[in-house]
VMD Tcl script that draws the C-alpha trace (Angstrom):
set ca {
  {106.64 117.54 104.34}
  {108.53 120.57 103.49}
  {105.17 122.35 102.75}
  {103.68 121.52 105.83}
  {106.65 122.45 107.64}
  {106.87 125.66 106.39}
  {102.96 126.51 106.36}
  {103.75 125.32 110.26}
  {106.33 127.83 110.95}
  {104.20 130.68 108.78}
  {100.99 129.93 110.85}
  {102.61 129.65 114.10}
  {104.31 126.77 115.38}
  {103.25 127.46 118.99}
  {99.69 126.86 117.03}
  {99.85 124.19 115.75}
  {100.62 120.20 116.70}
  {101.71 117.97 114.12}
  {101.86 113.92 115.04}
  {102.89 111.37 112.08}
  {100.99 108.29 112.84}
  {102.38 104.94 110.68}
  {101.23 104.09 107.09}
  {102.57 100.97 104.85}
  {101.84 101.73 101.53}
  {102.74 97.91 100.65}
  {102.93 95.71 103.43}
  {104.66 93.14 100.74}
  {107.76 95.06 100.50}
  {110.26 92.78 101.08}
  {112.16 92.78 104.40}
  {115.18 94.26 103.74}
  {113.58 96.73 101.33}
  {113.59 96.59 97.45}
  {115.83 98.13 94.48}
  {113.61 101.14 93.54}
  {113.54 100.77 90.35}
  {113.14 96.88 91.09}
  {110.32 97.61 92.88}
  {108.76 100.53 90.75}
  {109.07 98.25 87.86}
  {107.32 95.55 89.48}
  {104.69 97.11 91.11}
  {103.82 99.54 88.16}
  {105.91 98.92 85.28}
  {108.15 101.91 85.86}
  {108.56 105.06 87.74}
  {106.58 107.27 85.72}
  {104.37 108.17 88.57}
  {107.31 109.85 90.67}
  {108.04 112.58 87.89}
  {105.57 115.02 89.09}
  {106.38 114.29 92.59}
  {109.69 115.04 91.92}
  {108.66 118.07 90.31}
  {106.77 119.22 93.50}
  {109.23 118.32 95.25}
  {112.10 120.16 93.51}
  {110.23 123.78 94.40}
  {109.82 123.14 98.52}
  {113.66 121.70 98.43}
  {113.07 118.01 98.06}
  {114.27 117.51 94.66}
  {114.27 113.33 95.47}
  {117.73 113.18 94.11}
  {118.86 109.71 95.73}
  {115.66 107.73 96.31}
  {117.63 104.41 95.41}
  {115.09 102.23 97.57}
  {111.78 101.04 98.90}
  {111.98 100.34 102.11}
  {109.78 97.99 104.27}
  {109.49 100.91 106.83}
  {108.00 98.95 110.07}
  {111.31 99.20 111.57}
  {111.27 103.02 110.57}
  {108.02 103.72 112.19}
  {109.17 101.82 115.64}
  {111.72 104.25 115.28}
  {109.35 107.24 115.11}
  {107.54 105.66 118.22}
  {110.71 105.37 120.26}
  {111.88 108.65 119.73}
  {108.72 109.82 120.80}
  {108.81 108.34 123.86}
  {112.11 109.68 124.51}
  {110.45 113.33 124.18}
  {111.38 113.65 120.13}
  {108.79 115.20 118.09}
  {107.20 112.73 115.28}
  {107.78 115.62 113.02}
  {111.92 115.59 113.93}
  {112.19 112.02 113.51}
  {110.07 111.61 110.12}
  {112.25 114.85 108.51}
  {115.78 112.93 109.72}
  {113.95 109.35 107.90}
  {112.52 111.69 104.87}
  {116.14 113.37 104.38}
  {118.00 110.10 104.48}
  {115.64 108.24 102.36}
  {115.08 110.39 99.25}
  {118.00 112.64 99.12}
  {121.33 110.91 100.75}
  {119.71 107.42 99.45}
  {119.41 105.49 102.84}
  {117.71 101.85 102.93}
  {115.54 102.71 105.88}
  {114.78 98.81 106.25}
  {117.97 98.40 108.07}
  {117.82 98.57 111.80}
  {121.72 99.15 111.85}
  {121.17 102.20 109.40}
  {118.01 103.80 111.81}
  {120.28 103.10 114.70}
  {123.00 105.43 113.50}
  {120.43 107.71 111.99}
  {118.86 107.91 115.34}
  {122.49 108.69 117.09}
  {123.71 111.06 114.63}
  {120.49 113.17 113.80}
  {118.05 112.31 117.38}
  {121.22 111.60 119.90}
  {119.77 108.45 120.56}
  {121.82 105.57 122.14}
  {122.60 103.83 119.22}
  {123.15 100.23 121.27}
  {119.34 100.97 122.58}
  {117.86 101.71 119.31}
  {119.94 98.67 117.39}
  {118.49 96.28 120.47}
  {114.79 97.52 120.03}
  {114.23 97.23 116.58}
  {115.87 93.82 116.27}
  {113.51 92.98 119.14}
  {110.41 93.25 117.56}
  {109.09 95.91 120.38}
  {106.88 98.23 119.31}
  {105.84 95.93 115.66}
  {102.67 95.06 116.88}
  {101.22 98.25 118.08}
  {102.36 99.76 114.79}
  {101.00 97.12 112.54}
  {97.69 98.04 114.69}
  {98.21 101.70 113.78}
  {98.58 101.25 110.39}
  {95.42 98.92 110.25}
  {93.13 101.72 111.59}
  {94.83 104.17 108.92}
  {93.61 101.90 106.80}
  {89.78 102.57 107.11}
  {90.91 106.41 107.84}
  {93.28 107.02 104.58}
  {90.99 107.96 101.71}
  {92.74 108.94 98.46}
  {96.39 108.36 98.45}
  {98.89 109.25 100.92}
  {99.91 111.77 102.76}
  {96.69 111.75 104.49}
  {96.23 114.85 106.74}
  {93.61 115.32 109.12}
  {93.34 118.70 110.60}
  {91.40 119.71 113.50}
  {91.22 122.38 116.04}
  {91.04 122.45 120.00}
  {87.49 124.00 119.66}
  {86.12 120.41 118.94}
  {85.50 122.02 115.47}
  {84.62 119.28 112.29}
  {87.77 117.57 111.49}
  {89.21 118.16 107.84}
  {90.33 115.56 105.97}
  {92.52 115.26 102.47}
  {94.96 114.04 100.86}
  {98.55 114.34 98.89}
  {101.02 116.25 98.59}
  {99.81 120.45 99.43}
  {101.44 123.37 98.45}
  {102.19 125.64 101.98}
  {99.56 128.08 100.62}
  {96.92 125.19 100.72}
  {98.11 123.98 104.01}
  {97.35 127.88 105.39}
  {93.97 127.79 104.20}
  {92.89 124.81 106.07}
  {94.40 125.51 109.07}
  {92.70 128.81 109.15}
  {89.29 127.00 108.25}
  {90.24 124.90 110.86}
  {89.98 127.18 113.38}
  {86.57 129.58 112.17}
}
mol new
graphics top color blue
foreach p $ca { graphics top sphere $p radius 0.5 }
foreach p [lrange $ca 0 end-1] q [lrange $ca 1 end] { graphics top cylinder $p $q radius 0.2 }
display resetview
């Protein structure tokens, strides 16, 4: 995310419009979110996969440094959808979720822990955002979300598609981009 947000801000953020649309990678996750390691361990028989996305990570200033769960993130993404329609940007919302997640160590499963996330970092009303997410609002519309990322996502996630106001052909990819790469496609974007 840091990549994108800085080949954003390099490009011209008055250029360009980026919306976060939900994505489970494992829809099994327990409720309240798993151990990572736990989970890691379970689902792949160990972390080994994260090194060189910590690596990656380290040079944009997401070093990963506190990931200590995985976190069934429905709640999360009502989150994202509610801040939304209180005029916060997807991008805002995921960077507060990202932040508390992998670096400060966050289980993002918790409604109580988004509420305060959402009054500290988005000035949400915490009461509101508590009440919402332990009403189920918003679940079903993002479980349909994710579902039609399903037949989109091809490769691994993050899945970016860019396209330009010209009604240009969309570009598709996937994972993690250095800002460089991010530059190039927007300006292919836009030919």
């Amino acid at each position: 995310m840091k990549s994108l947000d800085a080949a954003v801000e390099e490009y011209g953020a008055d250029q360009v419009e980026v919306s976060w649309l939900p994505y489970i990678i494992d829809p099994g996750t327990a409720a309240g979110g798993e151990e990572y390691l736990a989970y890691n361990k379970r689902r792949w028989g160990g972390d080994g996969w994260t090194r060189s996305l910590r690596d990656q990570g380290k040079k944009v200033g997401a070093p990963f440094q506190q990931w200590r769960w995985w976190p069934n993130t429905l709640k999360a993404h009502c989150l994202v959808r509610l801040a939304e329609e209180r005029g916060i940007a997807s991008s805002k919302a995921k960077a507060v979720l990202f932040q508390a997640l992998y670096e400060e160590g966050a289980n993002l499963s918790s409604a109580a822990v988004l509420a305060q996330l959402a009054k500290d970092r988005l000035g949400l009303s915490e009461e509101e955002v508590l009440a919402h997410l332990r009403s189920g609002v918003g679940e079903a519309e993002v479980l349909q979300l994710v579902q039609a990322g399903q037949g989109i996502v091809q490769g691994g996630v993050p899945f970016f598609i860019v396209r330009s106001e010209s009604g240009s052909r969309p570009i598709g990819f996937s994972g993690a981009q250095p800002s460089e790469q991010f530059l190039r496609i927007f300006q292919e974007a836009t030919k």
